[in-house]
N, CA, C and O atoms as a Tinker XYZ file with bonds, in Angstrom:
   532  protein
     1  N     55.953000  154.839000   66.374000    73     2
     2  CA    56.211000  155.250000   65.018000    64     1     3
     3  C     54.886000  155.333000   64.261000    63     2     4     5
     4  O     54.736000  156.298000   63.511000    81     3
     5  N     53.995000  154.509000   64.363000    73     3     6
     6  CA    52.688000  154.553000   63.282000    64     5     7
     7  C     52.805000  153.952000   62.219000    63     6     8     9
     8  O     53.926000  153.723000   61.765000    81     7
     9  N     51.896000  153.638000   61.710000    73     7    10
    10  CA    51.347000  153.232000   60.381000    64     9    11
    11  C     52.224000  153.893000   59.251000    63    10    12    13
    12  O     52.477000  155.004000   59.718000    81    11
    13  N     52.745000  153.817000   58.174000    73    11    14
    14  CA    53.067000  154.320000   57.057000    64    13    15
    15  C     51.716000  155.674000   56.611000    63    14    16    17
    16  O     50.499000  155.550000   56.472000    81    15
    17  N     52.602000  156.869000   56.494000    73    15    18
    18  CA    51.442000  157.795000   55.945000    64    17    19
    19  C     51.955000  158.866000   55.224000    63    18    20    21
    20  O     53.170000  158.962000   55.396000    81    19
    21  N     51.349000  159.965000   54.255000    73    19    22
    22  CA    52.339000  160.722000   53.535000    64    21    23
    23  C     52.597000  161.733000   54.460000    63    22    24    25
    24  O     52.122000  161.795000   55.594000    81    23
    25  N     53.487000  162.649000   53.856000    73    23    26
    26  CA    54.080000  164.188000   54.740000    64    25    27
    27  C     54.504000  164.723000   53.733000    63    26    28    29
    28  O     54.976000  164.102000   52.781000    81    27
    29  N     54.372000  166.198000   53.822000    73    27    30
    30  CA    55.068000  167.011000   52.876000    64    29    31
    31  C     56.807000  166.971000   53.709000    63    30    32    33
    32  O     56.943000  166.624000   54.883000    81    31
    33  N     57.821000  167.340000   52.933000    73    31    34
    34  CA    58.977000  167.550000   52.517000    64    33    35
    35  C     59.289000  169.150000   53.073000    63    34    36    37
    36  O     59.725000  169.664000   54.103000    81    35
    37  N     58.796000  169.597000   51.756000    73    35    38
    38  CA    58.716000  170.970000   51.795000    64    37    39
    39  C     57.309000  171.465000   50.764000    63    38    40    41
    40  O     57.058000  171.008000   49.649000    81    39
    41  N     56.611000  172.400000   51.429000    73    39    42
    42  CA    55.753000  172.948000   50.706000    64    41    43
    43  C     55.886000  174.652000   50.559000    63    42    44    45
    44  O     56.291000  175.483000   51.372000    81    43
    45  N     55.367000  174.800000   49.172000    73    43    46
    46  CA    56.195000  176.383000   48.962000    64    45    47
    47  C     54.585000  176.830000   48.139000    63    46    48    49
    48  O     54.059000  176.202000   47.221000    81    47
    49  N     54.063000  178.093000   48.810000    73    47    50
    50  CA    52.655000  178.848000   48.389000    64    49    51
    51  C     53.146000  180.005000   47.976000    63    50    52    53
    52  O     54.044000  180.618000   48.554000    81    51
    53  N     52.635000  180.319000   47.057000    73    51    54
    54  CA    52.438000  181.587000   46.168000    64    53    55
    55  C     51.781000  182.353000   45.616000    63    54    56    57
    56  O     50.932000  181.756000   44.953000    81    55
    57  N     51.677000  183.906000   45.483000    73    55    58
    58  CA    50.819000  184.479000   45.203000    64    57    59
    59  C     50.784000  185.036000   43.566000    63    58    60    61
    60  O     51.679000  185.705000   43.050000    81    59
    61  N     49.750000  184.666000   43.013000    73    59    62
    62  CA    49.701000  184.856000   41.449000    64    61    63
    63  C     50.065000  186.835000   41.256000    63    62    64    65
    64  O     50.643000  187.560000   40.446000    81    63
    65  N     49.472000  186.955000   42.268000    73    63    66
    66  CA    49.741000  188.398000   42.254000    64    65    67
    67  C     49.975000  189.435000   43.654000    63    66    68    69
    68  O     49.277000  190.373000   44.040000    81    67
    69  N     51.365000  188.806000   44.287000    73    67    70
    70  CA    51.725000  189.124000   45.416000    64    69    71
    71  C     51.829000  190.870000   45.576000    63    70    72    73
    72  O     52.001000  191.419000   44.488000    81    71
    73  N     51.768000  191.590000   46.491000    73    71    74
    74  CA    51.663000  192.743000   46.989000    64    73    75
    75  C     52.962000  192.938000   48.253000    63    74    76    77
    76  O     53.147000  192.181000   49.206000    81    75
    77  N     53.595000  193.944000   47.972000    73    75    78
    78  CA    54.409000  194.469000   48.812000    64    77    79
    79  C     53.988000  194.722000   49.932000    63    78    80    81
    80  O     52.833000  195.126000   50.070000    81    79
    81  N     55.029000  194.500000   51.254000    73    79    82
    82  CA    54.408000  194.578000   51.943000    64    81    83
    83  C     54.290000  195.996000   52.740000    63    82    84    85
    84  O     53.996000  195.910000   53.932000    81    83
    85  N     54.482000  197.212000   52.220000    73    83    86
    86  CA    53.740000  198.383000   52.204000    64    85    87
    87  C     52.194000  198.734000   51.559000    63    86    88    89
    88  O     51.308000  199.505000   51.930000    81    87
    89  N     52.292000  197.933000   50.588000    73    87    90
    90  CA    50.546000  197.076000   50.002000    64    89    91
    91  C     49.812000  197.227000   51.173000    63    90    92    93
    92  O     49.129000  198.027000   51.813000    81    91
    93  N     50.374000  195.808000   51.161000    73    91    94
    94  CA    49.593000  195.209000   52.415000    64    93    95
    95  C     48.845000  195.937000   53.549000    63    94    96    97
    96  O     47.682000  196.147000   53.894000    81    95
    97  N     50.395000  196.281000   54.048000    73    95    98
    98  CA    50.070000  197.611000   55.398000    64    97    99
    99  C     49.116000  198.776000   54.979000    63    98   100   101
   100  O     48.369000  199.162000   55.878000    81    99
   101  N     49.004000  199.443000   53.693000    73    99   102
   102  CA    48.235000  200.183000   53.359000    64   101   103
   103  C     46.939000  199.918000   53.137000    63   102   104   105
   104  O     46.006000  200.615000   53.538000    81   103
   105  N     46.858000  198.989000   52.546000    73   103   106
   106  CA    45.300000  197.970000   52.651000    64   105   107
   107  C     44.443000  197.532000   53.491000    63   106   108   109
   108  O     43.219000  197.439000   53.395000    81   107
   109  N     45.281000  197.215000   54.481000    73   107   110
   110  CA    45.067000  196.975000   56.214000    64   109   111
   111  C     44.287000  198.016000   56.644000    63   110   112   113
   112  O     43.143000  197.973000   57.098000    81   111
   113  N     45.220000  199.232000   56.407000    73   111   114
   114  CA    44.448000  200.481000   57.167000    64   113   115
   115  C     43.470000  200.853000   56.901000    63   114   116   117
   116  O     42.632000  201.220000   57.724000    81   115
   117  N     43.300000  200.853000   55.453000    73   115   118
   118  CA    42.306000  201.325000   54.170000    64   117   119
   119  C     40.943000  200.538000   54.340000    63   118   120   121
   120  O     39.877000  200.829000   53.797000    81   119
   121  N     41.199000  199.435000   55.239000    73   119   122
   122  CA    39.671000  198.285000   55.196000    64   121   123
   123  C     39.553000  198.674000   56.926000    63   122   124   125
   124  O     38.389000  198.827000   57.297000    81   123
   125  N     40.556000  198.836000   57.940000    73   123   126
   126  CA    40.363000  199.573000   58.890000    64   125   127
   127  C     38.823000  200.853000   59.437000    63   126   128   129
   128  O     37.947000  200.815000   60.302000    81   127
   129  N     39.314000  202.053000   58.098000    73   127   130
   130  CA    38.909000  202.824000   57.841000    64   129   131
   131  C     37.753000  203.157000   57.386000    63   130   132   133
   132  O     36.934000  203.994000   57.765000    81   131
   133  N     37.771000  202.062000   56.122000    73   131   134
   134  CA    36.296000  201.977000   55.694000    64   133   135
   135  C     35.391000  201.394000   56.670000    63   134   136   137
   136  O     34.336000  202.025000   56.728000    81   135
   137  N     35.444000  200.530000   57.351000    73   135   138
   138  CA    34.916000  199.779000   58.525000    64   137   139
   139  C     34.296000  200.543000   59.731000    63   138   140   141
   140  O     33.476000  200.274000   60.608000    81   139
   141  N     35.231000  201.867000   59.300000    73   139   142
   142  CA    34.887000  202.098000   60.862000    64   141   143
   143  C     35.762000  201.888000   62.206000    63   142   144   145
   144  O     35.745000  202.600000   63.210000    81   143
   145  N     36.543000  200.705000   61.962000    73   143   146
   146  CA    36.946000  200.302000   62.993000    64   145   147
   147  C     38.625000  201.383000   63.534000    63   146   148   149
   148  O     39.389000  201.932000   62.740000    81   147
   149  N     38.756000  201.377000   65.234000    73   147   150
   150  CA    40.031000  202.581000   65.678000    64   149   151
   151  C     41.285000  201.353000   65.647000    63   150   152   153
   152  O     42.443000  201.753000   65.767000    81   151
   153  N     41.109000  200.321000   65.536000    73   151   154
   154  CA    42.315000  199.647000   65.495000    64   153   155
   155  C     42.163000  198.336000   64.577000    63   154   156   157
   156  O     41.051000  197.880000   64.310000    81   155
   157  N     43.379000  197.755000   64.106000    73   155   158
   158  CA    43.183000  196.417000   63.775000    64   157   159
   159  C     44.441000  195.599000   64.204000    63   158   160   161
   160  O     44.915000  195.917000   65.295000    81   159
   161  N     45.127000  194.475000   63.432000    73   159   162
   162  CA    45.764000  193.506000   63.970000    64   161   163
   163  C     46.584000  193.110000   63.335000    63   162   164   165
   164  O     46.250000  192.985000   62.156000    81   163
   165  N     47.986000  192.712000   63.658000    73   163   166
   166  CA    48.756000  192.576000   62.770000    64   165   167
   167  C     49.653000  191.389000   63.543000    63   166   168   169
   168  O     50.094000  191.532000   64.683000    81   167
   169  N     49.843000  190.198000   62.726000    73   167   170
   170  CA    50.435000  188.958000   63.228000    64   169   171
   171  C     52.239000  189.099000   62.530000    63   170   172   173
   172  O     52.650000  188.963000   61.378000    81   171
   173  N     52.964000  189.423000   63.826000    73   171   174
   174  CA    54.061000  189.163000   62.715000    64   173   175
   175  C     54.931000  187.703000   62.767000    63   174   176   177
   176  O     55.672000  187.384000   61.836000    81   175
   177  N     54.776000  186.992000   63.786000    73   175   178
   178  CA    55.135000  185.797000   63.377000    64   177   179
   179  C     54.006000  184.780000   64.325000    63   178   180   181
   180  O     53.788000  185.279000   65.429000    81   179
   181  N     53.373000  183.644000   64.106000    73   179   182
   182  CA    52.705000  182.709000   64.791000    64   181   183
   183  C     53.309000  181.530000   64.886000    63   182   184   185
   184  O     53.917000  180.866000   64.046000    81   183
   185  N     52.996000  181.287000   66.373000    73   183   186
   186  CA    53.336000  179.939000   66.895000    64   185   187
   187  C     52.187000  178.477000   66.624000    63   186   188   189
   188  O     51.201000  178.268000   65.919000    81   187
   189  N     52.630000  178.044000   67.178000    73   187   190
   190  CA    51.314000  176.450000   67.292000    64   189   191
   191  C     50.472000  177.189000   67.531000    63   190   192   193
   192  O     50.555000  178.335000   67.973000    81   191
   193  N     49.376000  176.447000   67.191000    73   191   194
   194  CA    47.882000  176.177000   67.728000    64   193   195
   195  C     47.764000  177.639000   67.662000    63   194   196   197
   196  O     47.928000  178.142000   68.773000    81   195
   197  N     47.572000  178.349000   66.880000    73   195   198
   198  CA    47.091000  180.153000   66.327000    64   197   199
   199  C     47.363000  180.522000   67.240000    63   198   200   201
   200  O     46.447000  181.318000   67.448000    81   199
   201  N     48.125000  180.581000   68.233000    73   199   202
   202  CA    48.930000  181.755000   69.066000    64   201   203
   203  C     50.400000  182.571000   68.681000    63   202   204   205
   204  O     51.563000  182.179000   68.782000    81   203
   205  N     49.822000  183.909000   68.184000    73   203   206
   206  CA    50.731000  184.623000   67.953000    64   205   207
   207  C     52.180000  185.157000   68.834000    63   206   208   209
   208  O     52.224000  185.644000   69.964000    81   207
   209  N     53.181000  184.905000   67.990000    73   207   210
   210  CA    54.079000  185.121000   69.247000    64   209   211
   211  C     54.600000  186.976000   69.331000    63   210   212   213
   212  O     55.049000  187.648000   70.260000    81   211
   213  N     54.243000  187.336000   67.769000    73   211   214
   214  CA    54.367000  188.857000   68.189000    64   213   215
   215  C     53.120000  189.171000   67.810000    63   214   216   217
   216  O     52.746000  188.603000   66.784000    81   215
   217  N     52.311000  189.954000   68.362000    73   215   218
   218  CA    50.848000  190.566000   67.633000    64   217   219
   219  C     50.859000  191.782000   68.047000    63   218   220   221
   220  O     51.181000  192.018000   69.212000    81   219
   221  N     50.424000  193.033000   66.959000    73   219   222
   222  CA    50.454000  194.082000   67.021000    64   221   223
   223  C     48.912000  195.308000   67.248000    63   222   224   225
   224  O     48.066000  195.544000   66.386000    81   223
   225  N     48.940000  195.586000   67.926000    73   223   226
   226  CA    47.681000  196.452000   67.151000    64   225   227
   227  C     47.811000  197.510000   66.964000    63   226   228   229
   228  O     48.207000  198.254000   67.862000    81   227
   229  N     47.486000  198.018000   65.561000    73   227   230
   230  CA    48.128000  199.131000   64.821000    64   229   231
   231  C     46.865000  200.224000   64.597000    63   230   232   233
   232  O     45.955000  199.810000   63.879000    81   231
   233  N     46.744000  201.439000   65.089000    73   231   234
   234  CA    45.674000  202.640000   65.087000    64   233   235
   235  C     45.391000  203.136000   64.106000    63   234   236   237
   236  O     46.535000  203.215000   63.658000    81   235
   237  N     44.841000  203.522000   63.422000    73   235   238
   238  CA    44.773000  203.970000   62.470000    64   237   239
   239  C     45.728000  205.303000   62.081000    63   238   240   241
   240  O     45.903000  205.491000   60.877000    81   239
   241  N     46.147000  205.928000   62.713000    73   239   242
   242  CA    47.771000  206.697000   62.876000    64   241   243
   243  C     48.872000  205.640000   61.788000    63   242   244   245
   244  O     49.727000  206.071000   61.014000    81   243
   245  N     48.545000  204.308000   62.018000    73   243   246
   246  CA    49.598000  203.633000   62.095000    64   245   247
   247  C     50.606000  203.204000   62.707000    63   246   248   249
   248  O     51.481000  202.415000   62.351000    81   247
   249  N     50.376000  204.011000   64.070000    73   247   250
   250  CA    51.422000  203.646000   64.976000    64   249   251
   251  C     50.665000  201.936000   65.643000    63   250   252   253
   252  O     49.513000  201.502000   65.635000    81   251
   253  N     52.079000  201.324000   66.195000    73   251   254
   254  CA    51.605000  200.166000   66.438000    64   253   255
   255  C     52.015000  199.634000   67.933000    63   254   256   257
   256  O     53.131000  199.989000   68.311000    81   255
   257  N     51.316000  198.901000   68.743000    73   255   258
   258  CA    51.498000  198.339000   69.895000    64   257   259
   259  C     51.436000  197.107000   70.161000    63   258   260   261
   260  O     50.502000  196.369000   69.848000    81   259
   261  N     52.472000  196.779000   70.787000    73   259   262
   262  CA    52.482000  195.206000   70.828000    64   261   263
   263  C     51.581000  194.776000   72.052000    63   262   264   265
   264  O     51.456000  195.466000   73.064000    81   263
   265  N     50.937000  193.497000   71.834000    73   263   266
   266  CA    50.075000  192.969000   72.374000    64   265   267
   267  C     50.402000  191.105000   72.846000    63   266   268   269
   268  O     50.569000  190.059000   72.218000    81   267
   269  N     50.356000  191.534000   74.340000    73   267   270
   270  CA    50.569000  190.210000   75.048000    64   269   271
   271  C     49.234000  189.626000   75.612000    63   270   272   273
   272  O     48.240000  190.206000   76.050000    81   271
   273  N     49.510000  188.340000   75.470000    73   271   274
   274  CA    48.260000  187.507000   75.996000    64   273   275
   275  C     47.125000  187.436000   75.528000    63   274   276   277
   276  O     46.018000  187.585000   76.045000    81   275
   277  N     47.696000  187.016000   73.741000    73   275   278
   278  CA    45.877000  186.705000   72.688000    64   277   279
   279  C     46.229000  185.505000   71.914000    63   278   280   281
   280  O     47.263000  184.848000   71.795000    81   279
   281  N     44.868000  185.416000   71.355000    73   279   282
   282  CA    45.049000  184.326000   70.258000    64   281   283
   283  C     43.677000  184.643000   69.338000    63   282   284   285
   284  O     42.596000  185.227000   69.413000    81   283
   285  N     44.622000  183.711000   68.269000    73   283   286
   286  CA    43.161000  183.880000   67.014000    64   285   287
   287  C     42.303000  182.656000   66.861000    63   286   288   289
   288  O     42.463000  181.555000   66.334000    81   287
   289  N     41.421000  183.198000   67.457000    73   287   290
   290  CA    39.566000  182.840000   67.845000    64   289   291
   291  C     39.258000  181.498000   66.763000    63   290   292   293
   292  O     38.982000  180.330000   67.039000    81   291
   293  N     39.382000  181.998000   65.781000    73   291   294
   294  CA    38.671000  181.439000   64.469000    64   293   295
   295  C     39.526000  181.230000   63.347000    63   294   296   297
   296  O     38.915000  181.522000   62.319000    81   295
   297  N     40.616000  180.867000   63.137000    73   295   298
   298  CA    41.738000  180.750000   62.078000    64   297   299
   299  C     41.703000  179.709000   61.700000    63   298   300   301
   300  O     42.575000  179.068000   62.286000    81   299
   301  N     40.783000  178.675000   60.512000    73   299   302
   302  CA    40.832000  177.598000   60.337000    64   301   303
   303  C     40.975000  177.460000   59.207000    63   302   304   305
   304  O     41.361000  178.514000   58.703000    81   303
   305  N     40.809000  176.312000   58.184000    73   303   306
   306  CA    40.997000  175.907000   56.919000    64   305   307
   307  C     39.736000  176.714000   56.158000    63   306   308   309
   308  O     40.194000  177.325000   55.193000    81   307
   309  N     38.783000  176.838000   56.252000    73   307   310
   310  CA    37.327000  177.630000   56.225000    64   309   311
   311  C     37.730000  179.309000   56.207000    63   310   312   313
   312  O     37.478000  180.200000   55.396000    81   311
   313  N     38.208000  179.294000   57.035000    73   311   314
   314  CA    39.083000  180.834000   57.354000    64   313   315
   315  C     39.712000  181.470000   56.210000    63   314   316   317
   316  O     39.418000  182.511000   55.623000    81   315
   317  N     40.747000  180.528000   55.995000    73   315   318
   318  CA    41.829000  180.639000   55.124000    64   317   319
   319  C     40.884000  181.118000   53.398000    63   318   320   321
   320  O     41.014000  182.070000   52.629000    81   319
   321  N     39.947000  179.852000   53.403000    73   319   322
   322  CA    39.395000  179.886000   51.872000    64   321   323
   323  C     39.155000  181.325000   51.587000    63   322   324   325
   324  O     39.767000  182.146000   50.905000    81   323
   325  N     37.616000  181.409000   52.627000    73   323   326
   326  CA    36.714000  182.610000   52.125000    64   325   327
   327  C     37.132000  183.973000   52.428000    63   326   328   329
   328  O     36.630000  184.991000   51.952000    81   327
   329  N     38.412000  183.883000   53.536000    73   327   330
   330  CA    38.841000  185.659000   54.257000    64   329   331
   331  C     39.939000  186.507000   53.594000    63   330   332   333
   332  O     40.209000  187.670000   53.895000    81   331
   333  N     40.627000  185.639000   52.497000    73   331   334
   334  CA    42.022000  186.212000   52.498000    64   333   335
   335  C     41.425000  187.527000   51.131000    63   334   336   337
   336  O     40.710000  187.549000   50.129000    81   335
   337  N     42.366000  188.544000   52.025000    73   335   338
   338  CA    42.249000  189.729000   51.242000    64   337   339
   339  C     43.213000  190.116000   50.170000    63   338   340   341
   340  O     43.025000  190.745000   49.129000    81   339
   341  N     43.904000  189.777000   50.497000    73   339   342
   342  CA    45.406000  190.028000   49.706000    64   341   343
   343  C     46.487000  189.145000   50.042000    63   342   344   345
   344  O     46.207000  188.462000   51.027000    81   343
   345  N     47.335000  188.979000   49.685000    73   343   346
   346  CA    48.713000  188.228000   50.004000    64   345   347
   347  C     49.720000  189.195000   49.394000    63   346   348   349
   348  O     49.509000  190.178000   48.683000    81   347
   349  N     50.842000  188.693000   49.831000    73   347   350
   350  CA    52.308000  189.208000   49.988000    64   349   351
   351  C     53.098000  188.777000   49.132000    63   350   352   353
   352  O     52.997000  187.563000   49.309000    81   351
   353  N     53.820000  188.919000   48.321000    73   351   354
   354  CA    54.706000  188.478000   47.174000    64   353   355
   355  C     56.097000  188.001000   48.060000    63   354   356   357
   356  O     56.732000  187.162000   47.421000    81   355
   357  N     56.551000  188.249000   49.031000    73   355   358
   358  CA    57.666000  188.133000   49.936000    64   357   359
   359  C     57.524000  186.779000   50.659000    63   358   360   361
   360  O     56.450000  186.775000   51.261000    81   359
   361  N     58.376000  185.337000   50.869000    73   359   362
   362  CA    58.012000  184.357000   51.464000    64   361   363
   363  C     58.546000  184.256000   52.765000    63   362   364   365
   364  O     59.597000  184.820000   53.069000    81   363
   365  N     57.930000  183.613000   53.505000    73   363   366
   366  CA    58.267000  183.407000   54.981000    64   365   367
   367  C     58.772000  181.810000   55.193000    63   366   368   369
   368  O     58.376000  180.844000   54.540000    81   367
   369  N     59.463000  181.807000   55.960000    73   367   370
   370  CA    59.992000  180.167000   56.350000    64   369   371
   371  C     59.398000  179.756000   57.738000    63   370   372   373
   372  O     59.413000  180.455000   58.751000    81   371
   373  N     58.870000  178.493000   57.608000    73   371   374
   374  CA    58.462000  177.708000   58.798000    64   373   375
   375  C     59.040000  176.551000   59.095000    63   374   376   377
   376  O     58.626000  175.800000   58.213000    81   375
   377  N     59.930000  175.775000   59.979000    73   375   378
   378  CA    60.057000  174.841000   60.110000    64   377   379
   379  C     59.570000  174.401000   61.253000    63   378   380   381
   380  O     59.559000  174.834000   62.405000    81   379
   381  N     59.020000  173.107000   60.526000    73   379   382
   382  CA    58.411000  171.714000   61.803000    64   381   383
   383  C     59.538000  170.516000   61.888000    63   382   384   385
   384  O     60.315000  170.212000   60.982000    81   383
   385  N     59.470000  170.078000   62.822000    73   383   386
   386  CA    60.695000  169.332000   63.673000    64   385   387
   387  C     59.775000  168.297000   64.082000    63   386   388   389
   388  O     59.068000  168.706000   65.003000    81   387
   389  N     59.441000  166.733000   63.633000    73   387   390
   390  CA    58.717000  165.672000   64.155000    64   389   391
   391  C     59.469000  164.805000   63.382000    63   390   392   393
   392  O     60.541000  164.793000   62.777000    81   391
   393  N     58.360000  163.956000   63.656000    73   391   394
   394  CA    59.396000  162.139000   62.487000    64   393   395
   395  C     59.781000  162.520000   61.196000    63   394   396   397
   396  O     60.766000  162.102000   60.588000    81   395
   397  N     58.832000  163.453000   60.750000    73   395   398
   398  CA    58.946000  164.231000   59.517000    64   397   399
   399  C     59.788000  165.090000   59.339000    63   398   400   401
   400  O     60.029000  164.570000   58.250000    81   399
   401  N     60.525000  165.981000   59.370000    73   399   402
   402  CA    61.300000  167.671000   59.173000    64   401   403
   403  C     60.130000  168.138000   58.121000    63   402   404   405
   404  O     60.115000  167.532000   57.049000    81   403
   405  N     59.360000  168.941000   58.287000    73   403   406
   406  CA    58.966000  169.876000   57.290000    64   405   407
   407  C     59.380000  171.187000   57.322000    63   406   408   409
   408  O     59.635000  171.866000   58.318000    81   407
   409  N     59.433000  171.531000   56.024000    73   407   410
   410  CA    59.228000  173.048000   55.366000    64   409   411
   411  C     58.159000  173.892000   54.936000    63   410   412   413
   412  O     57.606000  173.316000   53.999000    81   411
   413  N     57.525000  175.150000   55.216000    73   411   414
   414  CA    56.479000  175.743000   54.858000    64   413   415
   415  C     56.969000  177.089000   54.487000    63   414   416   417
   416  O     57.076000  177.937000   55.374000    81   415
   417  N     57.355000  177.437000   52.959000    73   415   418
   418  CA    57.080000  178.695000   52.949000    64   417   419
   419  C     55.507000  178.848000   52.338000    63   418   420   421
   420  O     54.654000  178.048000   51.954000    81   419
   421  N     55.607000  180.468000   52.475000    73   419   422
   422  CA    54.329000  181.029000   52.307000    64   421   423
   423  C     54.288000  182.679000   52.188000    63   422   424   425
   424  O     55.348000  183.266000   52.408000    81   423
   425  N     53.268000  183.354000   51.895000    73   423   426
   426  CA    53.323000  184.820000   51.719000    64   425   427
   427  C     52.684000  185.103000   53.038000    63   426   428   429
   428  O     52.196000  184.366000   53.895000    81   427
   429  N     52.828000  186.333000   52.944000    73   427   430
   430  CA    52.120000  187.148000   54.298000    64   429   431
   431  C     50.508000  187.299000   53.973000    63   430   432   433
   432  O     50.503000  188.145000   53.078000    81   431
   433  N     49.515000  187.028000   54.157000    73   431   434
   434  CA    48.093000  186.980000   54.188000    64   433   435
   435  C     47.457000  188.362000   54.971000    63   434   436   437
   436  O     47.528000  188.630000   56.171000    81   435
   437  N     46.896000  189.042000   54.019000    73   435   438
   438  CA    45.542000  190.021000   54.663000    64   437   439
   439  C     44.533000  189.411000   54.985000    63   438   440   441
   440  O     43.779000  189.594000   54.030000    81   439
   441  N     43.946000  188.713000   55.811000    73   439   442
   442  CA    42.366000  188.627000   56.040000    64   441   443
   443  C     41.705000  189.319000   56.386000    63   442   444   445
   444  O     41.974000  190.365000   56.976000    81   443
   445  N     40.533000  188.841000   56.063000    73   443   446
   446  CA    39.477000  190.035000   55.907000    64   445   447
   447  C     38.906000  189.779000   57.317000    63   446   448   449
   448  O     38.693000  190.826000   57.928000    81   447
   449  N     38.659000  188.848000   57.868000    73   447   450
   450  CA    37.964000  188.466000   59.338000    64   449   451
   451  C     38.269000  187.288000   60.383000    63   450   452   453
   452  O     37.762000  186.167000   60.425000    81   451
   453  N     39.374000  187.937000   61.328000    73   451   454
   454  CA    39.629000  186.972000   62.286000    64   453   455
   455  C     39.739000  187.294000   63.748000    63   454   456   457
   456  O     40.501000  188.107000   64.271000    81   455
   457  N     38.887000  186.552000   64.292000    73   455   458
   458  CA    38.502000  187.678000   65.897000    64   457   459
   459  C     39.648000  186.799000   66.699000    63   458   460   461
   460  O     39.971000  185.612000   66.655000    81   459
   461  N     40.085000  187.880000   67.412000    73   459   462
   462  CA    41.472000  188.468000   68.654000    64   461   463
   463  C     40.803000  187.591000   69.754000    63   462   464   465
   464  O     39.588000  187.784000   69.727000    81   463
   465  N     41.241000  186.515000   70.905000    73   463   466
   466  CA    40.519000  186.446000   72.024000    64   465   467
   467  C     41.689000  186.824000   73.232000    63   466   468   469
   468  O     42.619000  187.587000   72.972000    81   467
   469  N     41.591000  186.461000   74.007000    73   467   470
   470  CA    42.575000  186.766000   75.380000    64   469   471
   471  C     42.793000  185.613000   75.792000    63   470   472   473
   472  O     41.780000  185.072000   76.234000    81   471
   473  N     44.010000  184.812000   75.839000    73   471   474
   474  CA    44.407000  183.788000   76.016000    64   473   475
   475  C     44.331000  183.259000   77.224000    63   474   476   477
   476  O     44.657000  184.012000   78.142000    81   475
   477  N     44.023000  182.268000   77.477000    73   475   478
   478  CA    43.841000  181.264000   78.845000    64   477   479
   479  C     45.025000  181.592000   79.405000    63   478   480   481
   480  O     45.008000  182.072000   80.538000    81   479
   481  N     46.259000  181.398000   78.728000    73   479   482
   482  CA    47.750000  181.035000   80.120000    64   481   483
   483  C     47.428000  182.597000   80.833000    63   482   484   485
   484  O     46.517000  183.390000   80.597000    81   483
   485  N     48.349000  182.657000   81.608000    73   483   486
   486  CA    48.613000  184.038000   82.239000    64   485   487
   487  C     49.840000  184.457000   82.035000    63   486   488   489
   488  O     50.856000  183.780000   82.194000    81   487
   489  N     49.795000  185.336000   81.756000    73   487   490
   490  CA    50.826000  186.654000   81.272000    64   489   491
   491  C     52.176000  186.489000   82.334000    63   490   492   493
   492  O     51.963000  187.047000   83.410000    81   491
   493  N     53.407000  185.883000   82.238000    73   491   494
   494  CA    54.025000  185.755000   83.065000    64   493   495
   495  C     54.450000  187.139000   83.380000    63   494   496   497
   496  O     53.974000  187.986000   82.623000    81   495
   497  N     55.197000  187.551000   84.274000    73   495   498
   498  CA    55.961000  188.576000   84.586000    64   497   499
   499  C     57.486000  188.747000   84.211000    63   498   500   501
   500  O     58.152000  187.821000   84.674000    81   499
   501  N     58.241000  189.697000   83.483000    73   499   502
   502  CA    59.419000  189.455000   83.223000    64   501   503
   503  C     60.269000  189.660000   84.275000    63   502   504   505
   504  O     59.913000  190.578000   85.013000    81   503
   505  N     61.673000  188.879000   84.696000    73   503   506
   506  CA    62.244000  188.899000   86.010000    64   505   507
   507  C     63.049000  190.108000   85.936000    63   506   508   509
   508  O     63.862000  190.505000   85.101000    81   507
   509  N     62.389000  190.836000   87.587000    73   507   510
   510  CA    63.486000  191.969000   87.576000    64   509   511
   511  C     64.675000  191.580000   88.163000    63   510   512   513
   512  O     64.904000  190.676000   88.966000    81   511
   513  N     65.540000  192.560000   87.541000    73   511   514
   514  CA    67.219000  192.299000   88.033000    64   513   515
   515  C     67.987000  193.892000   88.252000    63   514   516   517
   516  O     68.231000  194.892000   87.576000    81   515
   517  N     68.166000  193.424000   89.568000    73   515   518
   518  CA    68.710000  194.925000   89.950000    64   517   519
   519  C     69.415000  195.395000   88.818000    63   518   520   521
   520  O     69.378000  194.675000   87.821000    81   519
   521  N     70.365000  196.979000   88.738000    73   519   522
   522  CA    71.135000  197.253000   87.909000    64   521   523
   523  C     72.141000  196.800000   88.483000    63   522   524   525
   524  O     72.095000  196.636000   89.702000    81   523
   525  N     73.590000  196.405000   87.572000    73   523   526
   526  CA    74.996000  196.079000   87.731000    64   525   527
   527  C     75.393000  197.181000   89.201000    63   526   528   529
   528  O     74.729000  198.199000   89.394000    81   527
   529  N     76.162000  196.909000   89.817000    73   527   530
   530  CA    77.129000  197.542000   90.318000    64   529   531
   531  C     78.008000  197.771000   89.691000    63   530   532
   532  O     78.961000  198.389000   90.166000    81   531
């Protein structure tokens, strides 16, 4: 059990001046563009330890492709301060399950700089299954 220590309950973040999330997506592309850069990145939900469980990379088309077997490099408290470009007026729910139950909502975050790596596990294979008879 441990020592007596605090925990949040529930914690709820907000944006003084949240952006839709067609904003967002448009902003994305728009810093894309200016950059230079043919693709960027789009997290739509994350697991533990900054591994994304859907991650996208979206072309400057806008069309988007999902991407197996990454993680984010550099996503830390430091991260968070100096990168965020925009936020999302729309909240997301997180729940943590320990001695604690927590709650985390939060908006959707633009950052401005967070490098993609290729994840250690290996990419399982999905099981084939004949078709029905």
């Amino acid at each position: 059990m441990g020592a007596p220590r605090p925990a949040i309950g529930v914690l709820k973040v907000t944006a003084r001046d949240g952006q839709s999330n067609d904003d967002l997506n448009r902003k994305l592309l728009d810093l894309a563009k200016d950059r230079g850069l043919k693709s960027v990145y789009f997290v739509e939900t994350l697991g533990g330890e900054s591994i994304p469980r859907l991650l996208y990379r979206i072309g400057l088309d806008g069309k988007r492709e999902l991407v197996r077997g990454a993680a984010l490099d550099d996503l830390d408290q430091r991260a968070l301060r100096s990168n965020i470009e925009a936020a999302g007026k729309d909240l997301f729910v997180a729940n943590f399950f320990g001695e604690v139950p927590q709650t985390v909502l939060a908006p959707a975050l633009l950052l401005d700089d967070v490098t993609i790596r290729r994840a250690n596990e290996k990419n399982e294979k999905l099981p084939f299954y004949p078709p029905p008879h």
